[in-house]
N, C-alpha and C positions, 0 to 999 in steps of 0.2 A: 504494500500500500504506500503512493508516494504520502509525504509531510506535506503538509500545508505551509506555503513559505512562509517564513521570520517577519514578523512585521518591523521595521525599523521604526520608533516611537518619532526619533530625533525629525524623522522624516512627514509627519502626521500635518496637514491642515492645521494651523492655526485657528483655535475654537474660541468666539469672542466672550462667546454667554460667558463659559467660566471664569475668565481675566473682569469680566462685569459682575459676577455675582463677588467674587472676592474684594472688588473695591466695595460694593455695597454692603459688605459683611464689617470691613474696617471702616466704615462708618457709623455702625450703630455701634461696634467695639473702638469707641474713640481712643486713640493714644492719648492722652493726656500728659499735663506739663509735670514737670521732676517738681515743682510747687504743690501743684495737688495732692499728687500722692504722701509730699512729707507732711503737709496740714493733715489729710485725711489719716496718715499711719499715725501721728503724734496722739490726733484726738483720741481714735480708738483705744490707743493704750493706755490712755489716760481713764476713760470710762469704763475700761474692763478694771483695771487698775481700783480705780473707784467703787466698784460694784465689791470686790474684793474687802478694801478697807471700809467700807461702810456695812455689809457683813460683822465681821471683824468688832466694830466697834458697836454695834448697837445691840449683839445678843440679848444682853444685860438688860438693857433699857426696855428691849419687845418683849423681852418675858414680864418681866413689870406690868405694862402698859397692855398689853395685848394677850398674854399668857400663851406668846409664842416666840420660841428663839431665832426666828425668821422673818417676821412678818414685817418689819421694817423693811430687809434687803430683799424680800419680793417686793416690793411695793418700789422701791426703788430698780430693779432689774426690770420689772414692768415698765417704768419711764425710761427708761433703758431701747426696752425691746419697740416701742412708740419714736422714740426721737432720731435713734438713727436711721431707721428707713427715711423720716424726713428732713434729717439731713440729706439723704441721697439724691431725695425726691428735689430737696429745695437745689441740689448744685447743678439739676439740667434745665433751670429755666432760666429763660435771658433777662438781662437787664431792663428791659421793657417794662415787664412783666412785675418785676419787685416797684419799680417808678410809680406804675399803676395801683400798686396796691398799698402806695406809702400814703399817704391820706386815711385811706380810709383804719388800715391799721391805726393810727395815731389820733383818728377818734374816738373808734372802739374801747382802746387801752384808756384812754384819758379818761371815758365815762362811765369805763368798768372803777376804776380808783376813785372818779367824783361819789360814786355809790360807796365807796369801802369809809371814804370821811365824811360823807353826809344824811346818810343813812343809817338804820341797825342792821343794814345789812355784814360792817365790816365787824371783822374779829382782831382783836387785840392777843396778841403772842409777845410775853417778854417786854409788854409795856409799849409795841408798838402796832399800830393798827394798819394792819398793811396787807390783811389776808380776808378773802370772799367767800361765804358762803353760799354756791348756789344748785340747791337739791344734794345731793350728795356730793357733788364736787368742793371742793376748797383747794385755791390756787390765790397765789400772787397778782392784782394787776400790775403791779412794780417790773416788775421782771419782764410781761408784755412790750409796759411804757418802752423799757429795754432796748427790745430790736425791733419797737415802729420806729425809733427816733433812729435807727440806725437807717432804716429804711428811708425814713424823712429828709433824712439829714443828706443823703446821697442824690436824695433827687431834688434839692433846695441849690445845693451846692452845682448842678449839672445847669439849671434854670440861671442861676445869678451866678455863674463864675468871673464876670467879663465887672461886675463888681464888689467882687473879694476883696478888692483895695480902697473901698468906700466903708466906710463906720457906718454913717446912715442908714444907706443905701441897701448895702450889705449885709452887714453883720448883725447888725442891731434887729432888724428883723428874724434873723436868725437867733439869736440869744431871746428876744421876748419869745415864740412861739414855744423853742427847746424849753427856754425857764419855765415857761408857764406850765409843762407839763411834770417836771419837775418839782416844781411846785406845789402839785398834787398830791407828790410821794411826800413831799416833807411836812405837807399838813398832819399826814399819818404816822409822823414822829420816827419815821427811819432813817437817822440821819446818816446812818451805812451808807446805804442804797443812795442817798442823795448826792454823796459824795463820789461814788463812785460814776456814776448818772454824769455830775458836773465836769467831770474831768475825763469822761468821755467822750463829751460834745465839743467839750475847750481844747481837749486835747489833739481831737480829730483835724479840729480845723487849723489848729498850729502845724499839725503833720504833714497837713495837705499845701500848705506854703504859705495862709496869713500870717502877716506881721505882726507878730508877739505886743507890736506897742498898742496896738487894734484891739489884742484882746487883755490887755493891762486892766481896763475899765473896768470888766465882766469880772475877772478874778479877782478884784481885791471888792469887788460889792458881793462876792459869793464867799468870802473870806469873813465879812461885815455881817453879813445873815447866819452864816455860819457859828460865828460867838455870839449872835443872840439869840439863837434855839438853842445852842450848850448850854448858857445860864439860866434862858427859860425854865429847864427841867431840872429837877432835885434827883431823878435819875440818872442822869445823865452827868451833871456834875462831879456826882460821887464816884462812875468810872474815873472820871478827867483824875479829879484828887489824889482815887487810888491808885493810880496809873503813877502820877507823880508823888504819893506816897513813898517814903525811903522804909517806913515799917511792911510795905509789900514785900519788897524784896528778901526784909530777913526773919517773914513771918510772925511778928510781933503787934503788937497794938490793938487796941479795940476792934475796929474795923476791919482786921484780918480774918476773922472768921467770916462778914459778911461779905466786904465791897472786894478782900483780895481775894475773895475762896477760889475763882475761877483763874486769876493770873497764877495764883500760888501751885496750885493742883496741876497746870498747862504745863509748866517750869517744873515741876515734881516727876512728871511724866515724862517731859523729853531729858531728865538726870538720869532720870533710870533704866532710859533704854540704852547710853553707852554709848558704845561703837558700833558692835553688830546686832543691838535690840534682846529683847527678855525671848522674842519668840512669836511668829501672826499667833493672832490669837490670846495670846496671852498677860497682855494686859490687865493689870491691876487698877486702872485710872478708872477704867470703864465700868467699874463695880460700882457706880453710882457717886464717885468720888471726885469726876470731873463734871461739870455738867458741859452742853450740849457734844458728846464724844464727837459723836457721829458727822456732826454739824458743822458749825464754826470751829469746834479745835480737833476737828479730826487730824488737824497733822500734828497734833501731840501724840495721838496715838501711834500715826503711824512711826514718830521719833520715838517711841517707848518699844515698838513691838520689832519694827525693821532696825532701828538705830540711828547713829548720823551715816550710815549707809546710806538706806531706804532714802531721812530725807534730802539728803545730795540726788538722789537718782529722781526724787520727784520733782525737785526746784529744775533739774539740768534737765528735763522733760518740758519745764514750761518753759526750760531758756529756748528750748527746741522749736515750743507750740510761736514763741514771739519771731524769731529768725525765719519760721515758714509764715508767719503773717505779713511780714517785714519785707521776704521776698516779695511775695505776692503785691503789696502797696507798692514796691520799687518797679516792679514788671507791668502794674493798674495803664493800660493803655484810655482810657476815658476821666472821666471825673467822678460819674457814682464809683467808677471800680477804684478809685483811690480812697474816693470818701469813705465807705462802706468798709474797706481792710482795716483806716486808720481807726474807723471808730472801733471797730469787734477788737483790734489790735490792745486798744488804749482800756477798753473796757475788759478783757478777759486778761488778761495779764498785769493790769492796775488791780486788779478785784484780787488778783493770787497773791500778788506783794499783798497790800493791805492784812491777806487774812493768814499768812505767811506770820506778818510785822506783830498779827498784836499775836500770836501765840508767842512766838519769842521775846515780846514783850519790848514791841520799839514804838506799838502806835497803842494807846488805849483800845481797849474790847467795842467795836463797831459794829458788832452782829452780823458779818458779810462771811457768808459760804464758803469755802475752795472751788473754784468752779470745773464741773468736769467730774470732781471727785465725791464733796459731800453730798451727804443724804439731801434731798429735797428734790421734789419732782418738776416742780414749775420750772426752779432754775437751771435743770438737768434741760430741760424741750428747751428753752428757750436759747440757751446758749451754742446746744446743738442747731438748733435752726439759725439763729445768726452766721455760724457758722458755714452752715450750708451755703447761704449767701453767697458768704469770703470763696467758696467753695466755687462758687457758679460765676463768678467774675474773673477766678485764675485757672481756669478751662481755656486751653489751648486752643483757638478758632481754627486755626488753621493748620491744626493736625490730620484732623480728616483730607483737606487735599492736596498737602504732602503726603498721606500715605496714598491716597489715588493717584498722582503723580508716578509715584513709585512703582506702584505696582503697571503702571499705562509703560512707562520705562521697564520694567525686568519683561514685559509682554512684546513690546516693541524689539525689545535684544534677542529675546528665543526665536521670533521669528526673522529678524535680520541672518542671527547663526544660521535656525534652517538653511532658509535663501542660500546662502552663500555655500553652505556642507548640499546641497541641489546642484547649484553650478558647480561645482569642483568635483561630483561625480559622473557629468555628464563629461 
């Protein structure tokens, strides 16, 4: 029986569909930029990271409260299993898209919080009133306020960039709209959050290239409002004092058992974790001896249970999460996509120094989260989705047609080779 001849492959028709279906495959598998991916691997670590140490530290407290040693970090892993898909979701839509939706965001926010201080709707936590109850939900509008103004702010900045170097004109419109919603939050006495808020907005727009002397005006009347909500409150005060208390430090004085229990206990925990930490898990602070573990001083915990290991690897994590924010603002080919990095840039890594500062005891107790890491569900969505944003603006446009390019070139050269291995047989 003869063989059926060898087919020579080298030798085949050039088949276009296939060279077609493959660029159209590497455009829904977009290549993306060496930025995204380090934003997006920093974050994750960080939340997985978090999900971990907030386990970890709030056993203690859910059996207490819940008569469950879990029920905290499900509850948390659920906003977890919620935020990141929207982050994913929020880093494929374009800048249009977010412009569109800043308005209406930063009304929503504004009149979800006008209800939390002017209503019985808000609930007071810790002396400040900053949380909603509605049906079984309870959620922060603060944190909303967050990333509308992140939103707002990018697309204010894209409208009036041409005068950024007008006070008037410019800025001043910018500061009344941003303060006013600001504003809101401080009525609810979190002057955490307010601070952080203010030096997100002021910060953004020093990053993005106003003149420092522009915004001199803003900062020192937020510096001015600032010491008269401190003195306003006999809460508040009494952080300030015990902060600058010298009987804080060596455990002594009346007021150690009240106003220092929480610096004292912060500082007790990160002594006893060392070098290499007591052990995950193992923590003694969280026996009901620190209060909020899980929360504001979760990174005592984790200096008690990791050590100064642990917290070196989690601060040089956020030096990581700023560096990929930093790129992404340096690479910002438009004006939201500048805006919008500087602000989440200024806002999530101000917010980590701060709550960084007062566990180690450089800022007074502010009540501001670790973000990414502590317990709390609002600001776990919300920073994720801001992020997502930063996410959706440092997306490589034109990777998809480089890689069709590419691929129209390696198709154009196999069939030039053919051609030419054709002629050279005949």
């Amino acid at each position: 029986m003869a063989t059926p001849p060898r087919v020579n492959r080298s030798q085949e028709p050039d088949r276009p569909g296939i060279s077609a279906a493959r660029i159209r495959l590497g455009r829904v598998f977009r290549v993306e930029s060496a930025d995204y991916f380090l934003l997006l691997g920093t974050t994750l670590f960080l939340v997985v990271f978090g999900l971990v140490m907030v386990l970890s530290a709030s056993v203690v407290q859910s059996h207490l409260e819940d008569e469950s040693f879990f029920a905290q970090a499900m509850r948390q892993g659920l906003y977890a299993v919620f935020g990141i898909p929207i982050m994913l979701i929020a880093s494929r839509m374009p800048e249009q898209f977010w412009m569109r939706l800043a308005w209406p965001a930063l009304l929503v926010s504004c009149l979800l919080q006008f209800l939390v201080v002017a209503t019985g709707l808000g609930i007071t936590v810790g002396g400040n009133t900053n949380w909603i109850q509605l049906g079984p939900v309870q959620f922060q509008p603060s944190e909303l306020i967050k990333v509308a103004l992140v939103m707002w702010l990018g697309l204010i900045v894209t409208k009036k960039e041409a005068l950024l170097g007008d006070f008037v004109h410019g800025i001043l419109p910018i500061i009344l709209v941003g303060g006013g919603a600001i504003g809101l939050v401080l009525l609810g006495g979190d002057l955490g959050t307010v601070m952080v808020m203010g030096a997100m907005l002021l910060g953004a727009l020093f990053l993005i290239g106003v003149r420092l002397r522009l915004l001199l005006p803003p900062i020192f009347a937020a510096i001015i409002v600032f010491v008269l909500v401190a003195v306003s409150s006999e809460n508040r005060m009494r952080r300030i004092t015990s902060f600058l208390d010298a009987n804080c430090e060596s455990g002594g004085g009346g007021d150690a058992v009240n106003d220092c229990w929480q610096i004292l206990h912060g500082s007790f925990a990160l002594a006893n974790g060392g070098i290499f930490g007591v052990g995950l898990g193992n923590s003694t602070a969280k026996w009901s001896w620190l209060p909020a573990a899980d929360n504001d001083f979760i990174f005592a915990i984790i200096g008690e249970e990791l050590g100064l290991v642990g917290a070196i690897v989690v601060i040089a994590m956020f030096v990581v999460l700023a560096v990929a924010l930093g790129r992404v603002l340096r690479a910002a080919r438009t004006p939201f996509a500048r805006t919008v990095s500087a602000a989440v840039l200024v806002w999530v890594i101000g917010q980590a120094c701060v709550n960084i500062g007062v566990v180690l005891g450089v800022f007074p107790v502010l009540g501001v989260p670790l973000p990414l890491v502590s317990a709390g569900g609002t600001a776990l969505l919300t920073t994720l989705f801001a992020i997502g944003i930063v996410l959706s603006v440092a997306r490589d446009p034109e990777a998809a047609s480089r890689l069709a390019a590419k691929a129209e070139a390696r198709a154009a050269a196999r069939k030039a080779s053919r051609a030419s291995g054709t002629r050279a047989a005949r």
